[in-house]
PDB file of N, CA, C and O in Angstrom:
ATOM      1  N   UNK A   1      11.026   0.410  -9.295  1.00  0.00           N
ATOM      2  CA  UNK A   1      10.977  -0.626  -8.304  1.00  0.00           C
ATOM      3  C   UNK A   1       9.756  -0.439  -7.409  1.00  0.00           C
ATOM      4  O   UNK A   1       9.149  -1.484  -7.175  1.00  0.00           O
ATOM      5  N   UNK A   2       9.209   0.813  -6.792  1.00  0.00           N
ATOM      6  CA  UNK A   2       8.399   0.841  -6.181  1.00  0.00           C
ATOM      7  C   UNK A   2       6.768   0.374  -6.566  1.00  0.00           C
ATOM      8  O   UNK A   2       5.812  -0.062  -5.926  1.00  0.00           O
ATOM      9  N   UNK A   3       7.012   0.691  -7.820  1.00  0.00           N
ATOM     10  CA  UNK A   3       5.563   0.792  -9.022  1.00  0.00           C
ATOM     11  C   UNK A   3       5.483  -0.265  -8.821  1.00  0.00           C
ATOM     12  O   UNK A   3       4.689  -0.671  -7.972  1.00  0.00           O
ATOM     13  N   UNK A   4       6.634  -1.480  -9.848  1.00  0.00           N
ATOM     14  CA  UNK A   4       6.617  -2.889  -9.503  1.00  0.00           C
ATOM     15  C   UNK A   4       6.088  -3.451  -8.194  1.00  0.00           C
ATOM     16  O   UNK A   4       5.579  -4.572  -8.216  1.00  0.00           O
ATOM     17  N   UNK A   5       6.168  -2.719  -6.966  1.00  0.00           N
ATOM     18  CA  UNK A   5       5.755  -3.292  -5.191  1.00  0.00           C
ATOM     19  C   UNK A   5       4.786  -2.936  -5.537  1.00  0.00           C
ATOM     20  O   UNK A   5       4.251  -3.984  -5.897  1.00  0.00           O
ATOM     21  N   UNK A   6       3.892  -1.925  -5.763  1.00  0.00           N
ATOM     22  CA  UNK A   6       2.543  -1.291  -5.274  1.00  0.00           C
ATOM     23  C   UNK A   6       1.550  -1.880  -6.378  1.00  0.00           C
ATOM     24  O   UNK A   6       0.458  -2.375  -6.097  1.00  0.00           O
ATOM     25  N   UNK A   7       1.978  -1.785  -7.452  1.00  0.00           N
ATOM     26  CA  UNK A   7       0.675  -2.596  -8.291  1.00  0.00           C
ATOM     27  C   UNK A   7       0.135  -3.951  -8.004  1.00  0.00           C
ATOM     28  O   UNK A   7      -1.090  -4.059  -7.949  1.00  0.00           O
ATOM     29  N   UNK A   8       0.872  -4.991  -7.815  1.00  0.00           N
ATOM     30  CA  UNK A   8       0.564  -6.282  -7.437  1.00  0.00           C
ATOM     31  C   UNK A   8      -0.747  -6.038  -5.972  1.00  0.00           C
ATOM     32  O   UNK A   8      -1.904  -6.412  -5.783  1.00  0.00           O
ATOM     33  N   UNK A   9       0.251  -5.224  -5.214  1.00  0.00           N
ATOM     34  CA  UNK A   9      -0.344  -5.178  -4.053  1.00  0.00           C
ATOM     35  C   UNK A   9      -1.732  -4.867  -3.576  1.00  0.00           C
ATOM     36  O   UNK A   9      -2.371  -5.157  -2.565  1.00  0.00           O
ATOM     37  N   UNK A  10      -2.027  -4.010  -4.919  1.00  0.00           N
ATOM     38  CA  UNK A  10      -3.660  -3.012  -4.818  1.00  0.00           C
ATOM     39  C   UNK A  10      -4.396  -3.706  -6.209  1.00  0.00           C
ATOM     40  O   UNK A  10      -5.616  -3.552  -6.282  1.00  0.00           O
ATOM     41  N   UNK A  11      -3.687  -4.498  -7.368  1.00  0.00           N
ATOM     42  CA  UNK A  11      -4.327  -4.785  -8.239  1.00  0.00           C
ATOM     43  C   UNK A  11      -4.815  -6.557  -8.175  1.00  0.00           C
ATOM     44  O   UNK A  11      -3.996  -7.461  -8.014  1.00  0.00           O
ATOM     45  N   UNK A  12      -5.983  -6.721  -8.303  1.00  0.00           N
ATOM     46  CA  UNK A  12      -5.756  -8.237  -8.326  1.00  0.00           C
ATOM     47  C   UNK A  12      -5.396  -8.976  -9.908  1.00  0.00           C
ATOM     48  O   UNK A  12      -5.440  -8.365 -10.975  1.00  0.00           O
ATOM     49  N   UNK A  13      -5.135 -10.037  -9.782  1.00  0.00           N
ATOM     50  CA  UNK A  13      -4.671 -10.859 -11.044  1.00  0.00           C
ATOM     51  C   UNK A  13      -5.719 -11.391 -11.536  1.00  0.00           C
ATOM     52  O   UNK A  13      -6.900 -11.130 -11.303  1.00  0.00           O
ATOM     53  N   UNK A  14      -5.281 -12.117 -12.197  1.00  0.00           N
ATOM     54  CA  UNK A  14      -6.347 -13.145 -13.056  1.00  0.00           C
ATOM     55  C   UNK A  14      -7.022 -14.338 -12.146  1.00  0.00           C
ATOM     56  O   UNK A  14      -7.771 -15.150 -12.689  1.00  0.00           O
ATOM     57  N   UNK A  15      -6.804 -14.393 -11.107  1.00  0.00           N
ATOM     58  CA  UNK A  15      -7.605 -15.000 -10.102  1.00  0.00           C
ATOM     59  C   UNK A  15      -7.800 -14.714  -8.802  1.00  0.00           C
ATOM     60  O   UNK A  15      -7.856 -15.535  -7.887  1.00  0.00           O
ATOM     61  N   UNK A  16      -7.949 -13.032  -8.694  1.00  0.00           N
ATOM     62  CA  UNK A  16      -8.729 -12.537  -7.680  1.00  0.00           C
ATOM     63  C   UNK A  16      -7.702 -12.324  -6.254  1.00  0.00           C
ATOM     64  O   UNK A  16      -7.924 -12.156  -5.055  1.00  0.00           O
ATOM     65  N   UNK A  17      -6.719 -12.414  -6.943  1.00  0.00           N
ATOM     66  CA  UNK A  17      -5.596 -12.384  -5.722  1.00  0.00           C
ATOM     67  C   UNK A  17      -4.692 -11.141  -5.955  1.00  0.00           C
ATOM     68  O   UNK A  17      -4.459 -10.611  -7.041  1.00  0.00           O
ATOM     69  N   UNK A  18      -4.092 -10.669  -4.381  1.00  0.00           N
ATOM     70  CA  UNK A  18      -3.375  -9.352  -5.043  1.00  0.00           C
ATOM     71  C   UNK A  18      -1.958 -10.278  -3.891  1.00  0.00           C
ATOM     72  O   UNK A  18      -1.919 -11.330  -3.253  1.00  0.00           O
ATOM     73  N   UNK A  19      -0.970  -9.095  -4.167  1.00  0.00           N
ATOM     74  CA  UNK A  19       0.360  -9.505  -3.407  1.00  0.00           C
ATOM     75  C   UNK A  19       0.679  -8.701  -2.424  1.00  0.00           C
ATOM     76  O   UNK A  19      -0.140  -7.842  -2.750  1.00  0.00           O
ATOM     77  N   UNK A  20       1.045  -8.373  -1.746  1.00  0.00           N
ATOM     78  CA  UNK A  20       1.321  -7.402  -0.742  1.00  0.00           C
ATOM     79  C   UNK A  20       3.175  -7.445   0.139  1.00  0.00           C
ATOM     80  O   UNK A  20       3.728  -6.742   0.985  1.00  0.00           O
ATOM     81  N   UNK A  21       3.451  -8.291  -0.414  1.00  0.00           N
ATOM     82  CA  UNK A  21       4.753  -8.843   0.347  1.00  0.00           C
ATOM     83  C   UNK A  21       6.007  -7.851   0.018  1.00  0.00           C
ATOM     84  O   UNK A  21       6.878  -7.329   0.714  1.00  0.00           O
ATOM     85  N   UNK A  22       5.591  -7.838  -1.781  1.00  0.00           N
ATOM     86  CA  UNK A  22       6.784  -7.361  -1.683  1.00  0.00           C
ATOM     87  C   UNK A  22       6.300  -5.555  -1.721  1.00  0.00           C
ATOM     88  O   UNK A  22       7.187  -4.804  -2.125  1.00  0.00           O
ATOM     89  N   UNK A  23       5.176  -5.014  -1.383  1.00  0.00           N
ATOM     90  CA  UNK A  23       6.092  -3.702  -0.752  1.00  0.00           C
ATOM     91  C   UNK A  23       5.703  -3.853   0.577  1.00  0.00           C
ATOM     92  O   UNK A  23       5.943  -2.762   1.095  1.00  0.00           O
ATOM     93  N   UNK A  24       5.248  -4.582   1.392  1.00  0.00           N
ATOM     94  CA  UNK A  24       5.711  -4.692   2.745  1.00  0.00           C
ATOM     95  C   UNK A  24       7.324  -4.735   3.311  1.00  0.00           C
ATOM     96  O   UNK A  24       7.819  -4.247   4.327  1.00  0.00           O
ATOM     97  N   UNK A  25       7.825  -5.408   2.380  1.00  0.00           N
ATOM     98  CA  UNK A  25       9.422  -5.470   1.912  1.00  0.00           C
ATOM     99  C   UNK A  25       9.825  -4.407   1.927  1.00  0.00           C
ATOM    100  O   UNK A  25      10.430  -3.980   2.911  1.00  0.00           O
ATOM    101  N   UNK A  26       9.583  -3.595   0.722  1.00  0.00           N
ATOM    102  CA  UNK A  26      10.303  -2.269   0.805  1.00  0.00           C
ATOM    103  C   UNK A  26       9.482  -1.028   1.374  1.00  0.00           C
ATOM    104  O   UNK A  26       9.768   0.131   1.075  1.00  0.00           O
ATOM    105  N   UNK A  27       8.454  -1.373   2.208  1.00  0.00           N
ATOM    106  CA  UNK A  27       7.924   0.207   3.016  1.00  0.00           C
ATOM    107  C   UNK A  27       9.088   0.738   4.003  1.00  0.00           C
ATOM    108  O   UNK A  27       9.043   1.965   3.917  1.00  0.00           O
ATOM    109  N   UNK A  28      10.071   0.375   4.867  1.00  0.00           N
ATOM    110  CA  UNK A  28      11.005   0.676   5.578  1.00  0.00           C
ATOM    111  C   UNK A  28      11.718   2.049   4.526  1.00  0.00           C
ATOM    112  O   UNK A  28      11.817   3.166   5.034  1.00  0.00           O
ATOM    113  N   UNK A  29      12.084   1.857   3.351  1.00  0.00           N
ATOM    114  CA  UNK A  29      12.670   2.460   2.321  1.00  0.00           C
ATOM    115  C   UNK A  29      12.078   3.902   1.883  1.00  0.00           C
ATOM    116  O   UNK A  29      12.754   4.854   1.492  1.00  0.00           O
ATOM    117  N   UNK A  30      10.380   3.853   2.064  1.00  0.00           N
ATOM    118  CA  UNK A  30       9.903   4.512   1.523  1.00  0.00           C
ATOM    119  C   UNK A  30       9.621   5.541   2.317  1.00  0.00           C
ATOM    120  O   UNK A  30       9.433   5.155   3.470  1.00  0.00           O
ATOM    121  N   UNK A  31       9.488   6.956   2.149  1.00  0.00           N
ATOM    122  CA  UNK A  31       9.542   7.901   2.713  1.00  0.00           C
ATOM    123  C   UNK A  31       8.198   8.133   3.084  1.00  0.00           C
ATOM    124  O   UNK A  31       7.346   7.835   2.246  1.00  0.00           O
ATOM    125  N   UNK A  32       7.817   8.619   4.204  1.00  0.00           N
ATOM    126  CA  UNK A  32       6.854   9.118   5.304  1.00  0.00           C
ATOM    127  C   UNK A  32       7.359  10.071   6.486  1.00  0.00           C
ATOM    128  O   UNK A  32       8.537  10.181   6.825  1.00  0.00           O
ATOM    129  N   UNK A  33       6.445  10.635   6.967  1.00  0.00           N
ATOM    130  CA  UNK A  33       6.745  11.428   8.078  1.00  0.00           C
ATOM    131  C   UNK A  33       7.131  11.075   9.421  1.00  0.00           C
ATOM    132  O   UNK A  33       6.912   9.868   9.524  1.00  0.00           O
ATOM    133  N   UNK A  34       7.462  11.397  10.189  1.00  0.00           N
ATOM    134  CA  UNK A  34       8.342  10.383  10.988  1.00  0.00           C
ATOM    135  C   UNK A  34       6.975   9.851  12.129  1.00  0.00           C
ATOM    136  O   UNK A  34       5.968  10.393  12.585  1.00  0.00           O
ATOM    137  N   UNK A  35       7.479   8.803  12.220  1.00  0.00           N
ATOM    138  CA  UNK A  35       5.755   8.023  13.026  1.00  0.00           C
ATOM    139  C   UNK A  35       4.623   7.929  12.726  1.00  0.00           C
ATOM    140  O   UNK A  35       3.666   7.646  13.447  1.00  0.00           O
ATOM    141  N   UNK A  36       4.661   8.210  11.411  1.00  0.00           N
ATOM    142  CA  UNK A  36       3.060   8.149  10.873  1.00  0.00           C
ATOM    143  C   UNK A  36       3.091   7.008   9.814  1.00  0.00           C
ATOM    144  O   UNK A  36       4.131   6.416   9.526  1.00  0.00           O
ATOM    145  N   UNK A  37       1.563   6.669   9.107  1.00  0.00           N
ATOM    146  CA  UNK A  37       2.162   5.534   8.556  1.00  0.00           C
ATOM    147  C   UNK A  37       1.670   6.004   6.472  1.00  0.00           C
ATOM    148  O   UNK A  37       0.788   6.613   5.866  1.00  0.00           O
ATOM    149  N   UNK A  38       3.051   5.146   6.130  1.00  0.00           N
ATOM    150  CA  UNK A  38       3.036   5.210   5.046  1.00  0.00           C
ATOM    151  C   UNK A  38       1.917   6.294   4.246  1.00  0.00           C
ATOM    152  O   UNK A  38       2.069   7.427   3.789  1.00  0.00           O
ATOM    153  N   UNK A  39       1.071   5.630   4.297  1.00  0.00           N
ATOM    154  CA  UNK A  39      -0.090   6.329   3.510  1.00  0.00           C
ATOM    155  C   UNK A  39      -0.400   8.290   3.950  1.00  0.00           C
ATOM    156  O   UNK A  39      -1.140   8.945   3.215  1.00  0.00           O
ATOM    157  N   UNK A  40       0.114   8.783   4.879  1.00  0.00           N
ATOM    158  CA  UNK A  40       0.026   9.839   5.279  1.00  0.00           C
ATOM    159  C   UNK A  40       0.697  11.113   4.485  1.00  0.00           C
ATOM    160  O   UNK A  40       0.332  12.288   4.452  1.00  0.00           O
ATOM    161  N   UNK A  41       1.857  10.426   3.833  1.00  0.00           N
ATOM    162  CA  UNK A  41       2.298  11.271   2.973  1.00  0.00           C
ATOM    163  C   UNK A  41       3.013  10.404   1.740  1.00  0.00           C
ATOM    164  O   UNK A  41       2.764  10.801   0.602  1.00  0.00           O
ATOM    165  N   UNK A  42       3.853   9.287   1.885  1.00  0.00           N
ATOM    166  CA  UNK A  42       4.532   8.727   0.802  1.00  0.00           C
ATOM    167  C   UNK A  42       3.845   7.868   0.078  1.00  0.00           C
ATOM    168  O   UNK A  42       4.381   7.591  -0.995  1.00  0.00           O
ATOM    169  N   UNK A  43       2.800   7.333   0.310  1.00  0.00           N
ATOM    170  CA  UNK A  43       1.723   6.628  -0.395  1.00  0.00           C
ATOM    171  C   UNK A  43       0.392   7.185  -0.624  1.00  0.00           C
ATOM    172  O   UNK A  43      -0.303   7.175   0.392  1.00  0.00           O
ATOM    173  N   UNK A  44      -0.042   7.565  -1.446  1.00  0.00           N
ATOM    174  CA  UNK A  44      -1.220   8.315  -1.831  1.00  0.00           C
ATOM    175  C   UNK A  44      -2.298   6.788  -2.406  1.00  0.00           C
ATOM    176  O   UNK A  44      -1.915   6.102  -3.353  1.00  0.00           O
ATOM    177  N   UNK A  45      -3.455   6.515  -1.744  1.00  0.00           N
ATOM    178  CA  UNK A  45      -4.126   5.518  -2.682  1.00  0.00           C
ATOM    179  C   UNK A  45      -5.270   6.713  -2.959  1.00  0.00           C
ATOM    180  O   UNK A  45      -5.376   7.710  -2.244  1.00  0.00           O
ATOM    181  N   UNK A  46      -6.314   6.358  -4.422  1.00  0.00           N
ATOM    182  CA  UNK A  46      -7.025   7.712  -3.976  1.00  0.00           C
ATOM    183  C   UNK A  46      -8.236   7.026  -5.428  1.00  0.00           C
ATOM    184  O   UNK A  46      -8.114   6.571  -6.566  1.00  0.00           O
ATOM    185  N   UNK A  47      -9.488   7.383  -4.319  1.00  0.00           N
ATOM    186  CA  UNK A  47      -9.585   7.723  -3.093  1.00  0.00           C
ATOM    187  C   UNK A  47      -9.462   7.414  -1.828  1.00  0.00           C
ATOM    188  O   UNK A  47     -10.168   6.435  -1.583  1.00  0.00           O
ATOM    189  N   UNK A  48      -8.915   7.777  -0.943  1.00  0.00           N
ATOM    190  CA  UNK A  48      -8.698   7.203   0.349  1.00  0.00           C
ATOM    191  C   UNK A  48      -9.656   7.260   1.180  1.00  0.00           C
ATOM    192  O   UNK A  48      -9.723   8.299   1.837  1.00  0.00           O
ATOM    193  N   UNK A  49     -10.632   6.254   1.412  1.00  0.00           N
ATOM    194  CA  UNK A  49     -12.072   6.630   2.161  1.00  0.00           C
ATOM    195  C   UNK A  49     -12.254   5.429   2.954  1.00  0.00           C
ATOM    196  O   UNK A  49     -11.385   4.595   3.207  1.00  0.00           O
ATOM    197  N   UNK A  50     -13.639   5.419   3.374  1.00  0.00           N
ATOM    198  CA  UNK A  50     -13.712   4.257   4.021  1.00  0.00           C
ATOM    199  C   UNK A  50     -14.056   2.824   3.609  1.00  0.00           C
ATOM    200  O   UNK A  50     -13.982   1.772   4.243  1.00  0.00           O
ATOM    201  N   UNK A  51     -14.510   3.127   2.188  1.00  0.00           N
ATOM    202  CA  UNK A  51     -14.114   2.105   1.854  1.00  0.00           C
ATOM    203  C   UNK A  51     -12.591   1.076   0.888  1.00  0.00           C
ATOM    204  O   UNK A  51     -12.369  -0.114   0.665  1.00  0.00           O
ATOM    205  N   UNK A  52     -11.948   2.271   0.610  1.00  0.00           N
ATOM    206  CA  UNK A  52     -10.769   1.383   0.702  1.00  0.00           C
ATOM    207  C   UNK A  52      -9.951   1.059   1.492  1.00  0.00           C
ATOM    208  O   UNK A  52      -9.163   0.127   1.332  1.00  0.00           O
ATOM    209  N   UNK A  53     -10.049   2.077   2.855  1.00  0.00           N
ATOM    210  CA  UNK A  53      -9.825   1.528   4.076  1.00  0.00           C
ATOM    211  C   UNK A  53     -10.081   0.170   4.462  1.00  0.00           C
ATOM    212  O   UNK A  53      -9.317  -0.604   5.039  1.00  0.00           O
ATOM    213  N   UNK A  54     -10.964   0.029   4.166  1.00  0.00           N
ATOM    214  CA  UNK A  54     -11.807  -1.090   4.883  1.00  0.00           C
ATOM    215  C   UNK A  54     -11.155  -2.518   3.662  1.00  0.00           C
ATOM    216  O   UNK A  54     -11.235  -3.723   3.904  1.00  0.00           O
ATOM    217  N   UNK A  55     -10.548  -1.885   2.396  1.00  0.00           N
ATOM    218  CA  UNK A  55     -10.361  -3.159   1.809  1.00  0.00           C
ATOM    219  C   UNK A  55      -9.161  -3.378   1.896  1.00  0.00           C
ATOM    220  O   UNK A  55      -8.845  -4.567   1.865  1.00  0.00           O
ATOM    221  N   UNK A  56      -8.235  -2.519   2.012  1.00  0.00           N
ATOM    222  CA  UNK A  56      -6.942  -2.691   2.616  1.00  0.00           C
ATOM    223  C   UNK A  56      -6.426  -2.131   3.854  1.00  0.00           C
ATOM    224  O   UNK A  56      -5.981  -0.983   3.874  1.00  0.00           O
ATOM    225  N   UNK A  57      -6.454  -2.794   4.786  1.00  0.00           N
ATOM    226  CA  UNK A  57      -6.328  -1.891   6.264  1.00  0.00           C
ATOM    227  C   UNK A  57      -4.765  -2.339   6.433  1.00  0.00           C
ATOM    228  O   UNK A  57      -4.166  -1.692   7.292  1.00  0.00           O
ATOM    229  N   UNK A  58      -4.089  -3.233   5.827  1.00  0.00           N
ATOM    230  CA  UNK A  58      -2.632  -3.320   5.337  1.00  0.00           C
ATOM    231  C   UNK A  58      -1.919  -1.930   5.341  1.00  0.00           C
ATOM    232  O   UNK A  58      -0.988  -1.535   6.043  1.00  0.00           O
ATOM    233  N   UNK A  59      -2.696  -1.239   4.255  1.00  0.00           N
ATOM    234  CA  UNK A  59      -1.734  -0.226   3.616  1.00  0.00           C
ATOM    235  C   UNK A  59      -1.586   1.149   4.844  1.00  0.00           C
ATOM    236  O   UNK A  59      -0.739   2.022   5.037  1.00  0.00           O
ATOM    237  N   UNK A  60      -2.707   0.827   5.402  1.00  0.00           N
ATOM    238  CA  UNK A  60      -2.219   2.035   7.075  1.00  0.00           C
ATOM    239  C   UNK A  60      -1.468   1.786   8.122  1.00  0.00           C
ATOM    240  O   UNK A  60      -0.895   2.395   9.025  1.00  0.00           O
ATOM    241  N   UNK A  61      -1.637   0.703   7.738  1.00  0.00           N
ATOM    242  CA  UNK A  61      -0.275   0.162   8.745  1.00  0.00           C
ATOM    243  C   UNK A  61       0.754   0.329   8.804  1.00  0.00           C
ATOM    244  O   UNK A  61       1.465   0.827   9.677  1.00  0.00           O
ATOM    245  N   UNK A  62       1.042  -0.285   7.380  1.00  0.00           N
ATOM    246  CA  UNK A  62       2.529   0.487   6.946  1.00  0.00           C
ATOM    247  C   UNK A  62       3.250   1.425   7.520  1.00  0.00           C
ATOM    248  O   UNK A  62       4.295   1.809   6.995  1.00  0.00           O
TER     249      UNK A  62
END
């Protein structure tokens, strides 16, 4: 289920679009350290730099 959330989200489709909804949906679910966000420990994107920062500033939010 999670795989299913995260690929859409970071991969685009056949017309340049990605999804993000549905693991915005289930980030509540997903394990992290307490007050930090997602990506700090339960989401690994990699490499994590500044520029994928910069292309998803979504996923730090989390």
């Amino acid at each position: 289920m999670a795989a299913s959330a995260t690929f859409p989200a970071f991969e685009q489709d056949q017309y340049g679009n990605t999804e993000d909804r549905y693991l915005r949906e289930l980030a509540p679910r997903l394990y992290r350290r307490p007050g930090r966000p997602i990506t700090s420990y339960g989401l690994k994107v990699h490499p994590w730099n500044e520029t994928t920062g910069a292309a998803y500033p979504w996923a730090a939010a989390l």
